[in-house]
N, CA, C and O of each residue as an XYZ file, in Angstrom:
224
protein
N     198.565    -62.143    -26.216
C     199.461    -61.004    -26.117
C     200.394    -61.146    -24.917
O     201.600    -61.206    -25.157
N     200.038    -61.197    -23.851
C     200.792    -61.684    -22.498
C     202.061    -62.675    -22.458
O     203.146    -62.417    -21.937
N     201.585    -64.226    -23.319
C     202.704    -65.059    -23.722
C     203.761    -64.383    -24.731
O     204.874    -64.906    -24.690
N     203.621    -63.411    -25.547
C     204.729    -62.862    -26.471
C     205.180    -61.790    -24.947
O     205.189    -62.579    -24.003
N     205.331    -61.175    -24.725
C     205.529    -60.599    -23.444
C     206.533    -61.567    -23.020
O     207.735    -61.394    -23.222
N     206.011    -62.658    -22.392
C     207.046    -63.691    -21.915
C     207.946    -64.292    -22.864
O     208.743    -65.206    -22.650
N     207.697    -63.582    -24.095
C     208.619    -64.370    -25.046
C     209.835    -63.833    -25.180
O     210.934    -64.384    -25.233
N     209.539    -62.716    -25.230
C     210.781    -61.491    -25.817
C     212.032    -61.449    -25.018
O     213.101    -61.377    -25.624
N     212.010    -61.487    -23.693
C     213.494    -61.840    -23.025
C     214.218    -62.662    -23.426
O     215.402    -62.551    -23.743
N     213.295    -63.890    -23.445
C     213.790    -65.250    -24.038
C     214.543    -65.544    -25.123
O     215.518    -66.280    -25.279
N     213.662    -64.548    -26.153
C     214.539    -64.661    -27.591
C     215.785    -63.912    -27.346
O     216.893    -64.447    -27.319
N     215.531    -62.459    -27.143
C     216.654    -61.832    -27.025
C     217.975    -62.616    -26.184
O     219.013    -62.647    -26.844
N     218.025    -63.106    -25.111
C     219.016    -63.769    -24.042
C     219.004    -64.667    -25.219
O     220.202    -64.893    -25.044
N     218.639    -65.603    -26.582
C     219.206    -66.535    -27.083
C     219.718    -66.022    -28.641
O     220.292    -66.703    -29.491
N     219.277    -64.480    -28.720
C     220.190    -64.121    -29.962
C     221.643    -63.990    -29.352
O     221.757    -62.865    -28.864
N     222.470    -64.529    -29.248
C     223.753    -64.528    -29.264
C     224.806    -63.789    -29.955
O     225.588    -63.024    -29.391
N     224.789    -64.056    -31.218
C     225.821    -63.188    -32.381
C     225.745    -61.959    -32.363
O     226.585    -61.116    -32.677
N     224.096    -61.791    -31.762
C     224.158    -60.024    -31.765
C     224.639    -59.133    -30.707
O     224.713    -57.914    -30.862
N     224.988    -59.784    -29.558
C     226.012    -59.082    -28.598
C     226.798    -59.915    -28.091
O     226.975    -59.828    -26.876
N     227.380    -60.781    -28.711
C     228.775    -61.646    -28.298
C     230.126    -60.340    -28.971
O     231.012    -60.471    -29.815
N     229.690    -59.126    -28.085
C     231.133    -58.310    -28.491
C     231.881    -57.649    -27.384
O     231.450    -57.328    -26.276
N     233.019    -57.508    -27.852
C     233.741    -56.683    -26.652
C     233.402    -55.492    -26.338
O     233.056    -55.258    -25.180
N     233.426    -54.627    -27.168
C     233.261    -53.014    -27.256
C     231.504    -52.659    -26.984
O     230.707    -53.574    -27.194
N     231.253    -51.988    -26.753
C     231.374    -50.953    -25.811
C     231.487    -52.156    -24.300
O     231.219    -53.347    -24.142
N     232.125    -50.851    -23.255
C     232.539    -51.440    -22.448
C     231.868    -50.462    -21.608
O     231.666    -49.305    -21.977
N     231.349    -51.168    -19.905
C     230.877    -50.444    -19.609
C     231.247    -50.744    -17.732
O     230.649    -51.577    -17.050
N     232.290    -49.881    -17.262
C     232.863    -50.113    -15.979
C     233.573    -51.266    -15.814
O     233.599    -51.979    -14.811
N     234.240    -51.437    -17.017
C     235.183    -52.438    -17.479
C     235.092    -53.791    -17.795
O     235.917    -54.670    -18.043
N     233.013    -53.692    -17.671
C     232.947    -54.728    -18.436
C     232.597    -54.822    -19.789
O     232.089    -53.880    -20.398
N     232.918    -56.238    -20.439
C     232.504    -56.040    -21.506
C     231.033    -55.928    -22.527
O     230.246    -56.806    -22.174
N     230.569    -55.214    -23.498
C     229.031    -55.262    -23.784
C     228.218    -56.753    -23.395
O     227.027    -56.720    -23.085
N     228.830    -57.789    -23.434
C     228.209    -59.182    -23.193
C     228.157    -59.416    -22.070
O     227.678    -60.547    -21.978
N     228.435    -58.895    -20.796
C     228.643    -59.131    -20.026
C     227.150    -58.262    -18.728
O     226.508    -58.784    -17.816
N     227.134    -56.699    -19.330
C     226.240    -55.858    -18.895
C     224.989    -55.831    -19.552
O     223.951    -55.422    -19.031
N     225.132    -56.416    -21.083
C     224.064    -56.556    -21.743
C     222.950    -57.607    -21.147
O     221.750    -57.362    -21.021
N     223.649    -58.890    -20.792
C     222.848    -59.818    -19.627
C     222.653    -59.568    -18.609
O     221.765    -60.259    -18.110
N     223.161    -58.718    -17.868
C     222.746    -58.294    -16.585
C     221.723    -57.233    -16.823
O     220.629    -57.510    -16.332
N     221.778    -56.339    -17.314
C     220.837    -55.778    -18.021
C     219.331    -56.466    -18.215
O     218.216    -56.025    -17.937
N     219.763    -57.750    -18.818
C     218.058    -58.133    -19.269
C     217.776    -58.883    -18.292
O     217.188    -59.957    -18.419
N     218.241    -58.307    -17.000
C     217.473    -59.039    -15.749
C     216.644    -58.399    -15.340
O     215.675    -58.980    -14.849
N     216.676    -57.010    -15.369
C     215.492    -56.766    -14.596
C     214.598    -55.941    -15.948
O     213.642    -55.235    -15.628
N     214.915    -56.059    -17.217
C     214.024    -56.091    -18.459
C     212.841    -57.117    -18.410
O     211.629    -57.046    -18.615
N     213.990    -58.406    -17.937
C     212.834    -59.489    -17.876
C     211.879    -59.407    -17.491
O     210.804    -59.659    -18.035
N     212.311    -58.683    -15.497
C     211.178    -58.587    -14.259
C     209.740    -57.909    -14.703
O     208.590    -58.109    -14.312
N     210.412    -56.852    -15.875
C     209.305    -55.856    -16.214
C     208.491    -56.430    -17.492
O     207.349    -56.093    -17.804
N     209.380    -57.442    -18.222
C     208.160    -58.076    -18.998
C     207.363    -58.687    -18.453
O     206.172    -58.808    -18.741
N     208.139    -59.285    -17.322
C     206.810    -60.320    -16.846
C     205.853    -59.686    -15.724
O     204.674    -59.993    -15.549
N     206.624    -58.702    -14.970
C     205.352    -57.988    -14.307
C     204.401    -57.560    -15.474
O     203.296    -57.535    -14.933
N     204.270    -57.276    -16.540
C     203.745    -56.308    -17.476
C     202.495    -57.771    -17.779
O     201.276    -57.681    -17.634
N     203.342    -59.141    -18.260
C     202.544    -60.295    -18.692
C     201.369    -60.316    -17.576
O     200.172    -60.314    -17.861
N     202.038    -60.344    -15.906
C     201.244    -60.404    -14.762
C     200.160    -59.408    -14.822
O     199.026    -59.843    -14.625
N     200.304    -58.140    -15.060
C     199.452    -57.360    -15.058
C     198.088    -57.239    -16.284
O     197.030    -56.611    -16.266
N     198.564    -57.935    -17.042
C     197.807    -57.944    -18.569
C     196.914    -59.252    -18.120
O     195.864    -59.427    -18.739
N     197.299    -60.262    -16.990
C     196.342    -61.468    -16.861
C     195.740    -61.101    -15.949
O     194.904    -61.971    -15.705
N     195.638    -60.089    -15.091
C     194.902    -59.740    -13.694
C     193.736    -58.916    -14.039
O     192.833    -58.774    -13.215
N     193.689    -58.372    -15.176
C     192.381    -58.070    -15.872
C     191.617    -58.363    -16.443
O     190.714    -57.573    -16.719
């Protein structure tokens, strides 16, 4: 369960087609742009979450 945890950022950051768009825009950037910055600290929390699921 922990390794799918670590998986899911991964996939998502390599579906591509599904937010390679301009619109919505958000403080003038574009959705592709905030959407990756975004899954930075999504990531932190999957993997704290993976970390926490192996410490038990």
């Amino acid at each position: 369960m922990k390794y799918v945890l670590l998986l899911v950022p991964c996939v998502l950051s390599l579906c591509t087609p599904f937010y390679n768009i301009i619109e919505p825009r958000l403080g003038g950037f574009p959705f592709f742009y905030w959407s990756l910055l975004l899954l930075v600290p999504v990531s932190a929390l999957f993997i704290l979450a993976a970390y926490k699921g192996e410490a038990r």
